[in-house]
C-alpha positions in Angstrom: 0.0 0.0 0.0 1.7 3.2 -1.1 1.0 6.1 1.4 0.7 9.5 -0.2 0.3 11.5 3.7 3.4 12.7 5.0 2.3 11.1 8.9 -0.1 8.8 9.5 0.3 9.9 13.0 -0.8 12.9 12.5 -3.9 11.3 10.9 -4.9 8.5 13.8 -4.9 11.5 15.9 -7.1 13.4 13.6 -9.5 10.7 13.4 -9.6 9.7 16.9 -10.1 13.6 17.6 -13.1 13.6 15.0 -14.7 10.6 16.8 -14.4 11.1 20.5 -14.2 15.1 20.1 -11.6 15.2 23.1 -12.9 12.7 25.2 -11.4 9.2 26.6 -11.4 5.9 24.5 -13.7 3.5 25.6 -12.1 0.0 26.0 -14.6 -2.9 25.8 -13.8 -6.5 26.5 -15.5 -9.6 25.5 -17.0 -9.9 29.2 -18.7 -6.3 29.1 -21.2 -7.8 26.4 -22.7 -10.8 28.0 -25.4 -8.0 29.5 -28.1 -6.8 27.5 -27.7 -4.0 30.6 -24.7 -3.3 29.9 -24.9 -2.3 26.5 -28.1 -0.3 26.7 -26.2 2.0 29.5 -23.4 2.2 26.9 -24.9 2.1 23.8 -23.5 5.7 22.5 -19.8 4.7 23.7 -20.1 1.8 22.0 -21.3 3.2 18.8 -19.1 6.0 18.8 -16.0 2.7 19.6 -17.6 1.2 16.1 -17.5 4.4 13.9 -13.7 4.8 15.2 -12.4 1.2 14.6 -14.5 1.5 11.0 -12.8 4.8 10.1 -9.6 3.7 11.0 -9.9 0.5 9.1 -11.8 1.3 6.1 -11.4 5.2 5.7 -7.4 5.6 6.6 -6.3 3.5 4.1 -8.5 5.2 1.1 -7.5 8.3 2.2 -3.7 7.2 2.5 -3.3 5.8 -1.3 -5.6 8.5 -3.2 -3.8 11.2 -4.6 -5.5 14.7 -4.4 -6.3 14.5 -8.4 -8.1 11.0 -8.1 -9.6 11.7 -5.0 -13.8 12.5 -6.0 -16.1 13.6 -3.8 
């Protein structure tokens, strides 16, 4: 995969900054989701855990191999 940003750093920071606007990451473990409880209590940290984990492994790497001329919006 040929990277085209100059630090990807810099980007996982930016994305995680988009998704959790300046708060904590959540960490969930297996254990945490045996409780239907649980998971309504926690429903918006873990959707907000899902959109970060999908950006970061579905939108990063688009963004890293487009160049600004094939990139299309």
């Amino acid at each position: 995969m040929a990277e085209n940003i100059l630090n990807t750093t810099d980007l996982d920071n930016y994305i995680k900054d988009v998704v959790y606007r300046g708060q904590d990451m959540e960490i969930f473990t297996n254990g945490n989701f045996n409780s239907v409880e649980f998971v309504q209590q926690h429903k918006d940290e873990i959707v907000r855990s899902m959109l970060y984990q999908w950006t970061k492994y579905t939108l990063k790497p688009y963004m890293s191999t487009k160049t600004p001329q094939t990139m299309r919006f």
